[in-house]
VEXDREN-987271 format. One record per atom (N, C-alpha, C): residue number from 1; residue in one letter; x, y, z. Coordinates in steps of 0.02 Angstrom, whole numbers, padded with zeros to 5 digits. Example, Ala and Ser with C-alpha at 12.3 -4.5 7.8 and 13.67 -1.06 7.14 Angstrom:
<volums>
+------+------+--------+--------+--------+
: resi : resn :     xx :     yy :     zz :
+------+------+--------+--------+--------+
:    1 :    A :  00660 : -00284 :  00390 :
:    1 :    A :  00615 : -00225 :  00390 :
:    1 :    A :  00660 : -00165 :  00390 :
:    2 :    S :  00642 : -00112 :  00354 :
:    2 :    S :  00684 : -00053 :  00357 :
:    2 :    S :  00645 :  00002 :  00394 :
+------+------+--------+--------+--------+
</volums>
This chain:
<volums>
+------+------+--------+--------+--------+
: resi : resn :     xx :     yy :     zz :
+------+------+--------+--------+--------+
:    1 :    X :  00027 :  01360 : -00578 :
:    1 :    X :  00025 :  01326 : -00642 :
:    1 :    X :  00006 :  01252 : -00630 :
:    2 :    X : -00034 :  01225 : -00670 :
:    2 :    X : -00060 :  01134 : -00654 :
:    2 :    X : -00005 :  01108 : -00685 :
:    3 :    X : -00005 :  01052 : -00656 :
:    3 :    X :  00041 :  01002 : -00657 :
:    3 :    X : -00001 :  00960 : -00738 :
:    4 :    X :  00052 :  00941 : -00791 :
:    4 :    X :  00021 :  00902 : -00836 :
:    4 :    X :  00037 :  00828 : -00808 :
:    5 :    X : -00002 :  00803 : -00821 :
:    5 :    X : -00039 :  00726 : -00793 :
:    5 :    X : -00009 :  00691 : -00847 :
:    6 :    X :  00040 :  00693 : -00891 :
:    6 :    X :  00073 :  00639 : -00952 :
:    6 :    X :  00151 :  00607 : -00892 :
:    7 :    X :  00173 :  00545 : -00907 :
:    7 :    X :  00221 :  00517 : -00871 :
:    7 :    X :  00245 :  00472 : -00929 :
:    8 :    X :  00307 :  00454 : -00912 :
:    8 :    X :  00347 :  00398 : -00961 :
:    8 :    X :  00327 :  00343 : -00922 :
:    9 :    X :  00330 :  00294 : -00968 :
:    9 :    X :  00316 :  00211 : -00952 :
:    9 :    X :  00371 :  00200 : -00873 :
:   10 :    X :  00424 :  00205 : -00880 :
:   10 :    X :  00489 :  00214 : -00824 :
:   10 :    X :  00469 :  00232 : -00781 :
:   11 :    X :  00418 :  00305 : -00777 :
:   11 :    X :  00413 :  00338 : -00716 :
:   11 :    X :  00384 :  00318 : -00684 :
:   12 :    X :  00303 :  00292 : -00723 :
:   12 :    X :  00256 :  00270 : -00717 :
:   12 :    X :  00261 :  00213 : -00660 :
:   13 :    X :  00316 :  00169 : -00682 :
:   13 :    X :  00333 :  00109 : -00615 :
:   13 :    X :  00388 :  00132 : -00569 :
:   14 :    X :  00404 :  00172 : -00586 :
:   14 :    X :  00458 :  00197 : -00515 :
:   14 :    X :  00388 :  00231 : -00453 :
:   15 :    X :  00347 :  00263 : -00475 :
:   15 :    X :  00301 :  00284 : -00441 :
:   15 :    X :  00265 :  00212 : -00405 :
:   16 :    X :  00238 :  00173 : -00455 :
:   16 :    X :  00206 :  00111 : -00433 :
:   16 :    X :  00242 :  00065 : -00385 :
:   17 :    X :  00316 :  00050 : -00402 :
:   17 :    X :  00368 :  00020 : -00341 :
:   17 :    X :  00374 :  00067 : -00312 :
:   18 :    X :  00369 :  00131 : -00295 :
:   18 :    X :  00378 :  00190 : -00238 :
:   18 :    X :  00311 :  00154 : -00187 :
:   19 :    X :  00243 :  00157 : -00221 :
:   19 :    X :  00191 :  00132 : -00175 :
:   19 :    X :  00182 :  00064 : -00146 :
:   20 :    X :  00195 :  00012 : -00189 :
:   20 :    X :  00205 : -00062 : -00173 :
:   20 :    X :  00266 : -00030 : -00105 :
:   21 :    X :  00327 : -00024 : -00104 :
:   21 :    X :  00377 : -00027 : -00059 :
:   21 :    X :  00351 :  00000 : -00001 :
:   22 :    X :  00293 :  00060 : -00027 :
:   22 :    X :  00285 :  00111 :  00045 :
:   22 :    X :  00223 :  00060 :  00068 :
:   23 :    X :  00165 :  00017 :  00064 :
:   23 :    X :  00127 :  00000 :  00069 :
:   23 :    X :  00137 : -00093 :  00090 :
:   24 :    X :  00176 : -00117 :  00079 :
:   24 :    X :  00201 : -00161 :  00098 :
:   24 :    X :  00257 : -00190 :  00132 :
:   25 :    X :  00304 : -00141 :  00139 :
:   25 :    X :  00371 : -00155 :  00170 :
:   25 :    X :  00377 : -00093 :  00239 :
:   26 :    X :  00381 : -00026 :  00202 :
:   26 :    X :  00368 :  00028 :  00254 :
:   26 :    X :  00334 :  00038 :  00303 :
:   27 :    X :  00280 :  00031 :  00288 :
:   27 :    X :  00203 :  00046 :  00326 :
:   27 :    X :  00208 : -00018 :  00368 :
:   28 :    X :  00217 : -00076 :  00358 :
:   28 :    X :  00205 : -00136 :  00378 :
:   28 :    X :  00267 : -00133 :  00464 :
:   29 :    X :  00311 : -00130 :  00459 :
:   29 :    X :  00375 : -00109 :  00485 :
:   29 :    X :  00367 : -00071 :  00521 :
:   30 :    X :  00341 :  00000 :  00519 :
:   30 :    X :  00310 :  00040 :  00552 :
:   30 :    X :  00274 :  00032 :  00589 :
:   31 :    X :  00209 :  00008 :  00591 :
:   31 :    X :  00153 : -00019 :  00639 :
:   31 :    X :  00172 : -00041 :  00670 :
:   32 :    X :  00215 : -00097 :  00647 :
:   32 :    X :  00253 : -00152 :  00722 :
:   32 :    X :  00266 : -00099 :  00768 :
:   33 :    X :  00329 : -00081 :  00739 :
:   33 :    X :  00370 : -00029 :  00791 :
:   33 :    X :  00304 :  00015 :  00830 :
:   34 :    X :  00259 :  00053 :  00811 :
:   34 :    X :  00225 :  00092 :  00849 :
:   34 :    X :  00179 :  00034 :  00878 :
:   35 :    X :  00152 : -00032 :  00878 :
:   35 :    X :  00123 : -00061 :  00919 :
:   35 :    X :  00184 : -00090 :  00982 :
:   36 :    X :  00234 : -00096 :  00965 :
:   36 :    X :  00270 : -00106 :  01009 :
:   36 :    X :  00286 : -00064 :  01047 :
:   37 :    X :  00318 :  00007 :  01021 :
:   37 :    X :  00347 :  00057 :  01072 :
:   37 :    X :  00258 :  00068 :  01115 :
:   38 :    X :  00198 :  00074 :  01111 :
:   38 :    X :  00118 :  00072 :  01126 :
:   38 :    X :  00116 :  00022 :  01186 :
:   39 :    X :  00148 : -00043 :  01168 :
:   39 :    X :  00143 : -00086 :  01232 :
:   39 :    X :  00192 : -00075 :  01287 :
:   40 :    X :  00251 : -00010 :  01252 :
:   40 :    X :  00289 : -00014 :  01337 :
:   40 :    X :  00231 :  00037 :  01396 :
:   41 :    X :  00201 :  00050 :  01374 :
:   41 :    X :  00181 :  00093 :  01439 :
:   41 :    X :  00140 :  00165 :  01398 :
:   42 :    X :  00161 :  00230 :  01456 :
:   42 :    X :  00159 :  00293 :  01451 :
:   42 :    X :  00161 :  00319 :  01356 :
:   43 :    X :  00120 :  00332 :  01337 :
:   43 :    X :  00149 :  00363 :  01274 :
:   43 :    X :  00155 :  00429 :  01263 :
:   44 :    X :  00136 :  00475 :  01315 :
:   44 :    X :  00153 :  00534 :  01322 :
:   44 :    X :  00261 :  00561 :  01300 :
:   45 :    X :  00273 :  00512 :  01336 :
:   45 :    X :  00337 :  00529 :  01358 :
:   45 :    X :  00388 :  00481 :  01327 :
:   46 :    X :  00354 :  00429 :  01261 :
:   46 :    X :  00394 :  00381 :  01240 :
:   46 :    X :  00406 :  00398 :  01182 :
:   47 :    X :  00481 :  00391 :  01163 :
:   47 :    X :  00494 :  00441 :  01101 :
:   47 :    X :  00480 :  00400 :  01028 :
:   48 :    X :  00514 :  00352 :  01049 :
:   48 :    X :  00496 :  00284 :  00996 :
:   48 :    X :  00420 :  00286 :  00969 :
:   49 :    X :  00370 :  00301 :  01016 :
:   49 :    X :  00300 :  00293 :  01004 :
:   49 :    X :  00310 :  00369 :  00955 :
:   50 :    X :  00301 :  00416 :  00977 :
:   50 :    X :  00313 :  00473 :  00934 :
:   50 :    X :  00322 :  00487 :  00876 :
:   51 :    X :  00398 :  00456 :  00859 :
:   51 :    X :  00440 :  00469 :  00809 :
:   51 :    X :  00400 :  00434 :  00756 :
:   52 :    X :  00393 :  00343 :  00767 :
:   52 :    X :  00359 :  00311 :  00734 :
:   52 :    X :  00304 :  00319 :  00721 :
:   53 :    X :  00243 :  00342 :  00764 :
:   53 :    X :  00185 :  00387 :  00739 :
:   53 :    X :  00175 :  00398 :  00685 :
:   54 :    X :  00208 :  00464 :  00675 :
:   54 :    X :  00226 :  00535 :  00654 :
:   54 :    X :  00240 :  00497 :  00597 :
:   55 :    X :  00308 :  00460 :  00596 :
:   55 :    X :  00327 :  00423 :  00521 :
:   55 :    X :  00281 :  00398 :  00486 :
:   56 :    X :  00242 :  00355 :  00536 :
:   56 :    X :  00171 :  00318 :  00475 :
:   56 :    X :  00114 :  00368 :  00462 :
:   57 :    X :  00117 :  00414 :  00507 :
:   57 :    X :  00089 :  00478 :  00450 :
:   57 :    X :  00094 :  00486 :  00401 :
:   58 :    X :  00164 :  00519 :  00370 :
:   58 :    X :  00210 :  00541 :  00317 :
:   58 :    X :  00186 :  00471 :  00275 :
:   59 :    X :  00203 :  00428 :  00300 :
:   59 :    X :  00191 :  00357 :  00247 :
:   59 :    X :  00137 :  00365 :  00217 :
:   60 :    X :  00076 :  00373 :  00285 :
:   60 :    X : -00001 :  00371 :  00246 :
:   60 :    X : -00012 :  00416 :  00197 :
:   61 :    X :  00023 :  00472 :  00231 :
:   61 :    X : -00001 :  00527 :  00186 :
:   61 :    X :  00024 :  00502 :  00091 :
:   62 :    X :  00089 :  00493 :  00088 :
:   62 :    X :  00147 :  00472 :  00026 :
:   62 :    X :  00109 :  00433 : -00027 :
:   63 :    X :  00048 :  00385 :  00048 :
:   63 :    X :  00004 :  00330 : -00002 :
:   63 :    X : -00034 :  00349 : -00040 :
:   64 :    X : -00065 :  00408 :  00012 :
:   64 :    X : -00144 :  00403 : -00023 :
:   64 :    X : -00110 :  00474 : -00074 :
:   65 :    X : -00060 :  00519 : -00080 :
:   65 :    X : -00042 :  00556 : -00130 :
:   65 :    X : -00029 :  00501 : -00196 :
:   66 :    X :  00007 :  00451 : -00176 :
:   66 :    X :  00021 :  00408 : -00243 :
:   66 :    X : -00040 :  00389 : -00281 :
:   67 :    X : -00081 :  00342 : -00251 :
:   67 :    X : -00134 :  00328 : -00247 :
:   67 :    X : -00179 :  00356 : -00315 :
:   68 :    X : -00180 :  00422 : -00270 :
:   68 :    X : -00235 :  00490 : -00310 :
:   68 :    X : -00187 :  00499 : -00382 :
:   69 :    X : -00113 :  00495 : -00375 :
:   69 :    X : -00105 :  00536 : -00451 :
:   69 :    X : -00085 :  00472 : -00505 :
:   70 :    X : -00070 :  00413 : -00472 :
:   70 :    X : -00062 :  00362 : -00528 :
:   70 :    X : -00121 :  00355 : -00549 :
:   71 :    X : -00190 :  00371 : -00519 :
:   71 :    X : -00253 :  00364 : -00561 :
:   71 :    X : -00284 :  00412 : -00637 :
:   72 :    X : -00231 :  00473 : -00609 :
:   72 :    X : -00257 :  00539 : -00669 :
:   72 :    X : -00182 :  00526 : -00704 :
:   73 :    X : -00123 :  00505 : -00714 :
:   73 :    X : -00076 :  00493 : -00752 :
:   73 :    X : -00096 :  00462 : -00795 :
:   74 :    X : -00071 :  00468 : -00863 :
:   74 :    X : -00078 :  00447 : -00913 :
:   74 :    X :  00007 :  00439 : -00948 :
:   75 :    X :  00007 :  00358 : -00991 :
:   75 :    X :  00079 :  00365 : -00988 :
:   75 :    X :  00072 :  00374 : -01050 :
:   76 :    X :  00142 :  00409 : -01082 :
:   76 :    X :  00132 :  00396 : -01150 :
:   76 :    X :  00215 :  00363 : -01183 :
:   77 :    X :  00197 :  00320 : -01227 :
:   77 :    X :  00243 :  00280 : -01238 :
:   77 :    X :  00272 :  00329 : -01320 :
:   78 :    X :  00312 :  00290 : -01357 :
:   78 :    X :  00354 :  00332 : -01406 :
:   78 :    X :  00320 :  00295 : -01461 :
:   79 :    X :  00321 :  00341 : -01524 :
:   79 :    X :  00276 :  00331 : -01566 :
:   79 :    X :  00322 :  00334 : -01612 :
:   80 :    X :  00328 :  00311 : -01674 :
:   80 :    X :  00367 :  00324 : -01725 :
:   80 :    X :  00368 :  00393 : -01771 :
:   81 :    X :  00304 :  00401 : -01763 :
:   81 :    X :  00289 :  00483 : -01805 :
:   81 :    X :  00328 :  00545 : -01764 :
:   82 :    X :  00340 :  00538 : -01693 :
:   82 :    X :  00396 :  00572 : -01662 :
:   82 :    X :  00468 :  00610 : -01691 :
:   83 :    X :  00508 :  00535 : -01709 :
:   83 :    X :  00555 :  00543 : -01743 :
:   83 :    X :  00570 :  00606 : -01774 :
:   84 :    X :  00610 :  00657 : -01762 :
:   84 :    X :  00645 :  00715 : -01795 :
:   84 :    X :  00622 :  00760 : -01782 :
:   85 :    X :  00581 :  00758 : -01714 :
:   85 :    X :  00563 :  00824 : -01686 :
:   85 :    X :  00542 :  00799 : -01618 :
:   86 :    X :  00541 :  00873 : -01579 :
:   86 :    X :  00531 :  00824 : -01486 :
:   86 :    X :  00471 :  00846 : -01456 :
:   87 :    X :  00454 :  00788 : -01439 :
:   87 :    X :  00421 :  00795 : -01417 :
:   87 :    X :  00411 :  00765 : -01338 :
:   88 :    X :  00359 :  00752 : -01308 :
:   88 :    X :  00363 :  00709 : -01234 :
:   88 :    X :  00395 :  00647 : -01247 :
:   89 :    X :  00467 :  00640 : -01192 :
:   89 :    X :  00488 :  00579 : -01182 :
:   89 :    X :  00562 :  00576 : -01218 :
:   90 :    X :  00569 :  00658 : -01271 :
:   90 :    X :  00627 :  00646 : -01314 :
:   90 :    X :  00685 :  00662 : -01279 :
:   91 :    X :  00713 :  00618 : -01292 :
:   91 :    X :  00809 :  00646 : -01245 :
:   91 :    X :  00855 :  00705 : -01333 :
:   92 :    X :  00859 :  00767 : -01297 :
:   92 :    X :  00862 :  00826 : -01318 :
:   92 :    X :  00938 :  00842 : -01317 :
:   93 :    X :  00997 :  00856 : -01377 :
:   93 :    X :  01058 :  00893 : -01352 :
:   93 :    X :  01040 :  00949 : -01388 :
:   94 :    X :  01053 :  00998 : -01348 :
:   94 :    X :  01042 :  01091 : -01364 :
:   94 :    X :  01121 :  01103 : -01349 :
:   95 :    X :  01147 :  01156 : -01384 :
:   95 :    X :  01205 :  01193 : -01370 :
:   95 :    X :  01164 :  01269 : -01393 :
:   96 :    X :  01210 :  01306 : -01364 :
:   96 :    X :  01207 :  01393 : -01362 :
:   96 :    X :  01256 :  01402 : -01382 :
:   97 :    X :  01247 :  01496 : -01395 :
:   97 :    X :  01288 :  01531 : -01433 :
:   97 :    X :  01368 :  01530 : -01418 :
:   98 :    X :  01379 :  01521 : -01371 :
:   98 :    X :  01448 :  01500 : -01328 :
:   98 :    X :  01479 :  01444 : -01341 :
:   99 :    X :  01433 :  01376 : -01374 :
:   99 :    X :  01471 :  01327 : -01370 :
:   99 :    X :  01427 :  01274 : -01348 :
:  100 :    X :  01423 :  01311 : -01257 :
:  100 :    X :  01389 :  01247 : -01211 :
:  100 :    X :  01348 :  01207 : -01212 :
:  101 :    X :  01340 :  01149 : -01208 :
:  101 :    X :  01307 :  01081 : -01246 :
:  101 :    X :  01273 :  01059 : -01182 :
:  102 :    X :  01195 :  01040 : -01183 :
:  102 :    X :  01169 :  01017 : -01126 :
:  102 :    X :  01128 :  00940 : -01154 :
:  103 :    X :  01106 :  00913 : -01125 :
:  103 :    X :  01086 :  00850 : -01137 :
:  103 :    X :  01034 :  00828 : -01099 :
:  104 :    X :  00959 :  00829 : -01095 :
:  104 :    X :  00913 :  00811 : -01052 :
:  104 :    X :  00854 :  00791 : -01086 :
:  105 :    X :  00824 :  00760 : -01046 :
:  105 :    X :  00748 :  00719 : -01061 :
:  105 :    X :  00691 :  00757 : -01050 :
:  106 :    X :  00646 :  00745 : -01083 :
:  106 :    X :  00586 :  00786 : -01054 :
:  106 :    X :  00538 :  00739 : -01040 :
:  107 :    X :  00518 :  00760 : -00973 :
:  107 :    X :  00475 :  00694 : -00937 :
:  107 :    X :  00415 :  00744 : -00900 :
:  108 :    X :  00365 :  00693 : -00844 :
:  108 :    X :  00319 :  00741 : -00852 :
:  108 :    X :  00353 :  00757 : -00744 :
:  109 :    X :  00309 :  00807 : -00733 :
:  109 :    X :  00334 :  00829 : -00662 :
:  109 :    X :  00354 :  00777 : -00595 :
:  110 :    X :  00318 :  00727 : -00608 :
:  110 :    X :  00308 :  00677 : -00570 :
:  110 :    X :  00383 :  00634 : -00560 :
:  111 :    X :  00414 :  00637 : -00633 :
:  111 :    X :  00481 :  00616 : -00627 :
:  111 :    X :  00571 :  00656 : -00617 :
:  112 :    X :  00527 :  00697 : -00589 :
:  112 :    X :  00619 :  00746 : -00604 :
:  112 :    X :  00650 :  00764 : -00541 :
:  113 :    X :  00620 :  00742 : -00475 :
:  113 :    X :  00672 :  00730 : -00442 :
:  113 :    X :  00728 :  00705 : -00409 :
:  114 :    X :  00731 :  00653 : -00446 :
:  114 :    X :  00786 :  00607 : -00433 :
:  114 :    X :  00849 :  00605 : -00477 :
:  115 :    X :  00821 :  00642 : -00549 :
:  115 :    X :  00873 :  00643 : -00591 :
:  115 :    X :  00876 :  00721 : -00607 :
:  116 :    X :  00946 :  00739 : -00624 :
:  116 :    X :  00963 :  00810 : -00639 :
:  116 :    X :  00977 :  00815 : -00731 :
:  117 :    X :  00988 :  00756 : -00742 :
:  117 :    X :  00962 :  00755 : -00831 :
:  117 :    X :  00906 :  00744 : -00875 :
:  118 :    X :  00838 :  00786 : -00810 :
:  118 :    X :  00765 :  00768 : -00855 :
:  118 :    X :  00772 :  00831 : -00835 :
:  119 :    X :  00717 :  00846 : -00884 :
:  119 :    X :  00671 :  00942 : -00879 :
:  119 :    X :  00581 :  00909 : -00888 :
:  120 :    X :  00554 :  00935 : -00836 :
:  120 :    X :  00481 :  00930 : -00841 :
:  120 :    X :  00458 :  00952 : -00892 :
:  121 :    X :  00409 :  00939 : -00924 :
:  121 :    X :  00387 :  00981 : -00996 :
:  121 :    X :  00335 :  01014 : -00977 :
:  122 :    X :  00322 :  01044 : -00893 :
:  122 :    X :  00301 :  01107 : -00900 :
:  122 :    X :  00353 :  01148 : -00887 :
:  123 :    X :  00428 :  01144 : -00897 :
:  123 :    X :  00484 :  01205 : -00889 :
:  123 :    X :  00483 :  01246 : -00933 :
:  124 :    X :  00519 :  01276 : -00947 :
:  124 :    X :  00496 :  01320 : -01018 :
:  124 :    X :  00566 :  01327 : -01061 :
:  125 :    X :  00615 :  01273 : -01034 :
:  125 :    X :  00648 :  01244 : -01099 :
:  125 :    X :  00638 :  01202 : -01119 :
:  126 :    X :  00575 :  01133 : -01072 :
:  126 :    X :  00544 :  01094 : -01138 :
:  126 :    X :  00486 :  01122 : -01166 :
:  127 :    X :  00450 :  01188 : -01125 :
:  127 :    X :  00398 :  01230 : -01188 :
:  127 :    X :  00436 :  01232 : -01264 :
:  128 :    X :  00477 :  01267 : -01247 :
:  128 :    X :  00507 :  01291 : -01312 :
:  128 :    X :  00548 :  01265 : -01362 :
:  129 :    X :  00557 :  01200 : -01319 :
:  129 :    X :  00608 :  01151 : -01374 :
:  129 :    X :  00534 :  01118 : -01420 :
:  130 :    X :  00474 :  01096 : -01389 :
:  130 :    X :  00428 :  01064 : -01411 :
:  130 :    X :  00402 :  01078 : -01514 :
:  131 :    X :  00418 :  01019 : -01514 :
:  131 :    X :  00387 :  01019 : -01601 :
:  131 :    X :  00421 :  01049 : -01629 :
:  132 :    X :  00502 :  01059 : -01624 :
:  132 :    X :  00558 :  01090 : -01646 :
:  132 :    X :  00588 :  01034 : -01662 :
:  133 :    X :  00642 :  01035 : -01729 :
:  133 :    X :  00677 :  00976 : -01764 :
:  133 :    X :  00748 :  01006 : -01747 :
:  134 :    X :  00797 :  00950 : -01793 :
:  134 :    X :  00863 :  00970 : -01786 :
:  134 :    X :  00885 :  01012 : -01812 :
:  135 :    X :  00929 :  01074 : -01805 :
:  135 :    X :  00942 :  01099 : -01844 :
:  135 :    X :  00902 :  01174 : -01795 :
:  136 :    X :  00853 :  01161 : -01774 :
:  136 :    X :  00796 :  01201 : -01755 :
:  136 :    X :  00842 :  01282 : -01697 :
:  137 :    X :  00827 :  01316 : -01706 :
:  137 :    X :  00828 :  01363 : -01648 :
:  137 :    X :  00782 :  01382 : -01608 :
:  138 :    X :  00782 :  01407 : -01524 :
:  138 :    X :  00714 :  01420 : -01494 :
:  138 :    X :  00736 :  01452 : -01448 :
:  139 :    X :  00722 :  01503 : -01402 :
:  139 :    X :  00729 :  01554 : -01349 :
:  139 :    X :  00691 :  01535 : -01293 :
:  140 :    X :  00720 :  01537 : -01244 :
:  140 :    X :  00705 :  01532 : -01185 :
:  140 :    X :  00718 :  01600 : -01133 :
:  141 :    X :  00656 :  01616 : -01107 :
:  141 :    X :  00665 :  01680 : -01070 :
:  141 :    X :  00689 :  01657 : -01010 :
:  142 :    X :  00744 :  01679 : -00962 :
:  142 :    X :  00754 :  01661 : -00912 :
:  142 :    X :  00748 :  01731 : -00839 :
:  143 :    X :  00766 :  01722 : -00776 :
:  143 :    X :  00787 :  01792 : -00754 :
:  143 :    X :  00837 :  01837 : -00771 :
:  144 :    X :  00888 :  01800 : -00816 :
:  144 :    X :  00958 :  01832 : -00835 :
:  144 :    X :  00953 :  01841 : -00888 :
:  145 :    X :  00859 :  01845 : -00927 :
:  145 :    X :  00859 :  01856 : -01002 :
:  145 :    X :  00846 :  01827 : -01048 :
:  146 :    X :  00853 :  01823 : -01121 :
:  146 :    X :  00843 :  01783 : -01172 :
:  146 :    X :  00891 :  01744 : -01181 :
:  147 :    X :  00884 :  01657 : -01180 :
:  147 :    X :  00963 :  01626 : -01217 :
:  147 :    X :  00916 :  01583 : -01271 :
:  148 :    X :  00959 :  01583 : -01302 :
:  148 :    X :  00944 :  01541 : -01382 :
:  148 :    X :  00982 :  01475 : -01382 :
:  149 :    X :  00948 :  01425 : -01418 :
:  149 :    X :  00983 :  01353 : -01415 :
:  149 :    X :  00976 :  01325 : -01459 :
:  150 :    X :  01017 :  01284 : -01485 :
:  150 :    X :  01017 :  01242 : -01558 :
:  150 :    X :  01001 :  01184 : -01547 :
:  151 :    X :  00965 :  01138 : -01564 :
:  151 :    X :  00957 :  01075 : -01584 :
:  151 :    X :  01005 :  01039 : -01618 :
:  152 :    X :  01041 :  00985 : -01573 :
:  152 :    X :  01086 :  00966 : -01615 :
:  152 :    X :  01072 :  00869 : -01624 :
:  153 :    X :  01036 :  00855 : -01578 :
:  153 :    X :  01026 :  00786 : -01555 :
:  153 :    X :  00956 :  00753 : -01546 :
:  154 :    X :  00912 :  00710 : -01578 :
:  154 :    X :  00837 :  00700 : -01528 :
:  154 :    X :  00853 :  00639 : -01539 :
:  155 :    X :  00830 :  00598 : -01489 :
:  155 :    X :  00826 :  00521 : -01491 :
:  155 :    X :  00762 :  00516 : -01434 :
:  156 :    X :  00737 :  00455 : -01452 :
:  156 :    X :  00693 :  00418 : -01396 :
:  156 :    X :  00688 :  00348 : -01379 :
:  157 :    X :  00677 :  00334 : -01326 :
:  157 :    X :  00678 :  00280 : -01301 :
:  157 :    X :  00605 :  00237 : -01309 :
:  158 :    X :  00636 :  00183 : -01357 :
:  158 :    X :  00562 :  00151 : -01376 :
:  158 :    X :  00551 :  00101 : -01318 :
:  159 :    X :  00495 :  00089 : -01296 :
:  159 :    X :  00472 :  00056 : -01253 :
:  159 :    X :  00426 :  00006 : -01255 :
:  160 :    X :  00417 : -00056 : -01230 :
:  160 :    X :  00365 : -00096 : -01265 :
:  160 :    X :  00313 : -00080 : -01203 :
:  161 :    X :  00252 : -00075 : -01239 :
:  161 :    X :  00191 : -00082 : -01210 :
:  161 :    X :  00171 : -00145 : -01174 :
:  162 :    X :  00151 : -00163 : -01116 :
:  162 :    X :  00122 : -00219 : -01103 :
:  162 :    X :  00067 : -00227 : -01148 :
:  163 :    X :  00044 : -00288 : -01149 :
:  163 :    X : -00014 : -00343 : -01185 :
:  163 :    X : -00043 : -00377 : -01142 :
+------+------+--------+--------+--------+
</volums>
């Protein structure tokens, strides 16, 4: 399944300070260390040279992944016509037939692993919450089946655009 290329303004710079940090502080730090552990000698057998290597690999690699997808991201900020139905970016409370009350954001893939209260909106409980109001019901197929969820909450976080 492709990854949708939409991000929140938030994410958008957590990704951008992810690359500034890895590209200026990380990487930078790194080199030393592997030009240093490089000037003791043998690098066959020097672990320091190795380890550190290997690390500014992972770095390079982290860069040029950031790099490539902050260019096809597109952010999208909150619009007023939003309001009373969800859409990308809306913070969502659903409860089910039981009671149980959940509470999450829908953001785009790029941002959901750091937090356990976003849902990507390619999951398919933000498919199905999408362009649904309060009040709204919607089914979600899971492996354990059909569960149904109520809309009880949408809010969004307005954001100012730079100028």
């Amino acid at each position: 399944m492709p990854r949708t290329n939409l991000i929140t303004r938030n994410g958008y710079a957590k990704l951008q300070a992810e690359l500034d940090h890895l590209w200026r502080v990380e990487r930078r730090e790194t080199t030393e260390k592997v030009a240093w552990a490089a000037s003791l000698g043998d690098r066959s057998e020097n672990a320091d040279y190795k380890y550190n290597k290997q690390k500014l690999r992972q770095i390079d690699r982290r860069i040029r992944f950031l790099r490539k997808r902050l260019e096809v991201l597109k952010i999208v900020d909150y619009a007023p016509a939003q309001d009373g139905k969800v859409f990308f970016g809306a913070t969502v409370t659903v409860e089910n037939e039981d009671g149980d009350e959940k509470r999450f954001s829908i953001v785009g893939p790029d941002e959901i692993y750091d937090d356990k209260s976003v849902v990507s909106i390619d999951a398919p409980m933000a498919r199905a919450a999408l362009g649904k109001g309060i009040d709204d019901e919607f089914a979600v197929r899971t492996p354990t089946g059909q569960h149904f969820w109520l809309i009880t909450a949408i809010t969004y976080e307005r954001t100012r655009t730079a100028k």
